[in-house]
C-alpha positions in Angstrom: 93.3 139.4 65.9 96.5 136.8 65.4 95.2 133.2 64.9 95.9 132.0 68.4 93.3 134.5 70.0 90.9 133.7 67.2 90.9 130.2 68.3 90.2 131.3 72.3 87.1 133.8 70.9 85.8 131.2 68.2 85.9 128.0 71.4 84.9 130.1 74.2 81.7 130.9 72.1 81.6 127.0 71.5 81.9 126.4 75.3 78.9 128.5 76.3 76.8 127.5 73.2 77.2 124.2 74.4 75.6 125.4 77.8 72.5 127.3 75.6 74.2 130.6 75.2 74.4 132.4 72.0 77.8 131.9 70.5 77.9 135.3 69.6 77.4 136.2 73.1 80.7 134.3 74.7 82.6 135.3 71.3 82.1 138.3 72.2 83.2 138.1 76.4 86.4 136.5 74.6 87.0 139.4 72.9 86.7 141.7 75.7 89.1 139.5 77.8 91.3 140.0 75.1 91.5 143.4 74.9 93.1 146.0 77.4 91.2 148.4 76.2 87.0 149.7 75.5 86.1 148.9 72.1 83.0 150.1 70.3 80.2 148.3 68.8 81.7 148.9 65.7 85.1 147.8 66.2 84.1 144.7 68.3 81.3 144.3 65.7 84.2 144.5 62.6 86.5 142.0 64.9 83.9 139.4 64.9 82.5 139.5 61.5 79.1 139.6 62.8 76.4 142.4 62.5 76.2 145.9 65.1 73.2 144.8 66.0 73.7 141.2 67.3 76.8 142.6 69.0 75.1 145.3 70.9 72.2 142.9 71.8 74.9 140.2 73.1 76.9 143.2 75.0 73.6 144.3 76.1 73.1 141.3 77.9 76.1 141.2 79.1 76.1 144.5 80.9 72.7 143.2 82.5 75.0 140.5 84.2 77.4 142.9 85.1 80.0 140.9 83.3 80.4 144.3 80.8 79.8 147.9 81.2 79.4 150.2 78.5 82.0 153.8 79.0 82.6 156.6 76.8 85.4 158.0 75.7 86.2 161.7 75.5 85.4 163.0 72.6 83.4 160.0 71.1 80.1 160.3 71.4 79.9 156.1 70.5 78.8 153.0 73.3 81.9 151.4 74.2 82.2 148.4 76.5 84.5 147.1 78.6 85.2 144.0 80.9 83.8 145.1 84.7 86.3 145.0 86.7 85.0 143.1 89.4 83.1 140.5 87.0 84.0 137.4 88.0 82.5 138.1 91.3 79.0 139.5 90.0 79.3 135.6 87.6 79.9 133.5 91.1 77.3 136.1 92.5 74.6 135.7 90.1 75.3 131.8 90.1 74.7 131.9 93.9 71.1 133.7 93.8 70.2 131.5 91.1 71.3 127.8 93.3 69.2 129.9 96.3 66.8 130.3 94.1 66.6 126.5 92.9 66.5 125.7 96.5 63.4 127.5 97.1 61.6 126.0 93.9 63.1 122.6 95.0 61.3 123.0 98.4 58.3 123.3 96.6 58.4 120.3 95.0 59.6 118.1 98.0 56.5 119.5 99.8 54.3 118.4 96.6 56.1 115.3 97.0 54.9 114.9 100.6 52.5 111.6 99.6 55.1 110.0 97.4 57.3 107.5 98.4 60.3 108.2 100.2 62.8 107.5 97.6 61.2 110.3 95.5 61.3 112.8 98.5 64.8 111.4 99.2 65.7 113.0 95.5 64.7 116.6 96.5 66.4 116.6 99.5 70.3 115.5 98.5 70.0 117.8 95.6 68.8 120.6 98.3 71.9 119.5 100.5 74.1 119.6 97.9 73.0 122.6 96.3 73.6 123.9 100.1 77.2 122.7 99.8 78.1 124.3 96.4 76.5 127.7 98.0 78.9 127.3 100.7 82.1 126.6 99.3 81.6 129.2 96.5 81.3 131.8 99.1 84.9 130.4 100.5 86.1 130.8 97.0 84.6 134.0 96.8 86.2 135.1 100.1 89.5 133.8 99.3 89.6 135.9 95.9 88.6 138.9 98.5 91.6 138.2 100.1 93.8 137.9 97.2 92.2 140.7 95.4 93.5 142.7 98.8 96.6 141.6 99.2 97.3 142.8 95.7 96.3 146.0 96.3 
């Protein structure tokens, strides 16, 4: 790996540290970005310096995302993984049911709230409304990749 696209692998697992991700874990996404190609545990492994294990627990995890999938190769009887093809809509997917699912628990609340001042109710519901609003224009942006993704085709 030249120095430039150790830099990319070493701050994209900064970046999602910093959002309580194992750096391994987006180290590891920026490696499969990287490469065209599937890549075993023990090659990815050897490319990051880290240990087999902690690389197929992070790719692990990201195949439960849907972000990698694991493929074999003819003639190899070895896990390899690969970038899903369609994984930056199953991220903005995921990231959807989870802002739905906030919504729901936020409802709670509010109706827990149902005594408290208004101010305090007032909270619950802009963050439902705006939680509302970032569901919707994801699914624009979602649509509009569609189209793209189409058009391409």
């Amino acid at each position: 790996m030249d120095e430039n696209s150790k830099r990319f692998v070493d701050l994209l697992g900064q970046h999602l540290e910093e959002d309580g991700v194992p750096r391994t874990y987006g180290r590891l996404l920026g490696v499969l970005l990287l490469n065209p190609e599937p890549r075993s545990l023990e090659e990815l492994a050897e490319q990051l310096q880290v240990s087999k294990g902690s690389i197929s627990s992070n790719a692990r995890a990201l195949e439960a995302r849907g972000i990698a999938e694991r493929v074999t190769v003819p003639g190899d009887r070895r896990d390899f993984y690969q970038l899903s093809d369609d994984f930056m809509q199953r991220v903005f997917m995921r990231h959807l049911e989870r802002q739905r699912l906030l919504i729901d628990r936020l409802q709670v609340g509010r109706e827990s709230a149902a005594e408290a001042p208004p101010h305090v109710r007032e909270r619950f519901d802009q963050l439902t409304e705006y939680l509302k609003d970032s569901i919707e224009m994801t699914e624009e942006l979602l649509a509009v990749g569609s189209r793209r993704r189409v058009s391409r085709s």
